[in-house]
C-alpha positions, 0 to 999 in steps of 0.5 A, a space after each residue: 476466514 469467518 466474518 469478524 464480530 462487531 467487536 472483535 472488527 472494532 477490536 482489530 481497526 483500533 490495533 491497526 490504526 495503533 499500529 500504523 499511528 506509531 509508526 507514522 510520527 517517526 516516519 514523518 520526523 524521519 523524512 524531514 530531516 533527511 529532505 533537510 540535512 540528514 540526507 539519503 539514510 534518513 529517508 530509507 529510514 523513513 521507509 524501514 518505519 513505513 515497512 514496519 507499519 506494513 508488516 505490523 498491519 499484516 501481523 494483525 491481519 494474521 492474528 485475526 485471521 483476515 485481510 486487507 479490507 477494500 477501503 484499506 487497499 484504496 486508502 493505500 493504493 491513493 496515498 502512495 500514489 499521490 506520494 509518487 506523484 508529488 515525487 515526480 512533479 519535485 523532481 520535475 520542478 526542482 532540480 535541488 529537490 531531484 539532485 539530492 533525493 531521486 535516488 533514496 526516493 526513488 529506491 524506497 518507492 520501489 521497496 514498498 512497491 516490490 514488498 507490497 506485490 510481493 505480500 500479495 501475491 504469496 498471501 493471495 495467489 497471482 489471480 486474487 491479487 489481480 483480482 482485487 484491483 479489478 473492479 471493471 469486472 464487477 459493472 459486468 452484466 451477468 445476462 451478457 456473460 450467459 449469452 456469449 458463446 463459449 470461446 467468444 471474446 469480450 
């Protein structure tokens, strides 16, 4: 992967945010109607149009030849977690709420999760991926690792 140029990253940020903008007002409408009277089909729908946003995303990445930017795994890493807190505290609080969405809820979170994983781990390798989140490794010193003795634990 070599490094992008000034306009050739723009160029790529603008059809990511293209990409993930057109899919994220149907996603919304979707939700809403199916926390409303649409039901379980619209929130896997819902899904399906976050999925295709992913993938879209990842179609980028290719074209251009590179990958997922720190901020971009964070940005994402944070809002689907936050989306899963929010789930489990509704869940908690409100039994409608957990009557008739736990299930399309709790299979479009593990869908993204699995395909997520999934991407990563075929793009980068089960160590990269690891890697990536890994950011305790990076406030190590470097003069405590040379010190160490070979075969001492941390």
């Amino acid at each position: 992967m070599t490094p992008l140029g000034k306009h050739e990253a723009l160029d790529r940020h603008a059809l990511v945010m293209a990409c993930w903008l057109a899919v994220a007002l149907p996603a919304a409408i979707l939700f809403e109607f199916g926390f409303g009277r649409g039901g379980t089909p619209y929130i896997l729908a819902g899904f399906a149009a976050i999925l295709a946003g992913f993938v879209a995303h990842v179609i980028v990445d290719v074209v251009y030849g590179t990958g997922f930017s720190p901020r971009e795994l964070g940005l994402g890493l944070v809002i689907y977690g936050l989306a899963l807190v929010l789930f489990v505290v509704l869940s908690l609080v409100s039994a409608p709420f957990a009557a008739h969405n736990f299930l399309p809820l709790s299979i479009g979170f593990i869908t993204t999760g699995v395909v997520v994983v999934f991407y990563m781990i075929t793009r980068y390798g089960a160590r990269q991926a690891f890697e990536a989140f890994d950011v305790i490794r990076d406030f190590r010193s470097d003069d405590r690792d040379s010190k160490r003795a070979p075969g001492d634990h941390i």
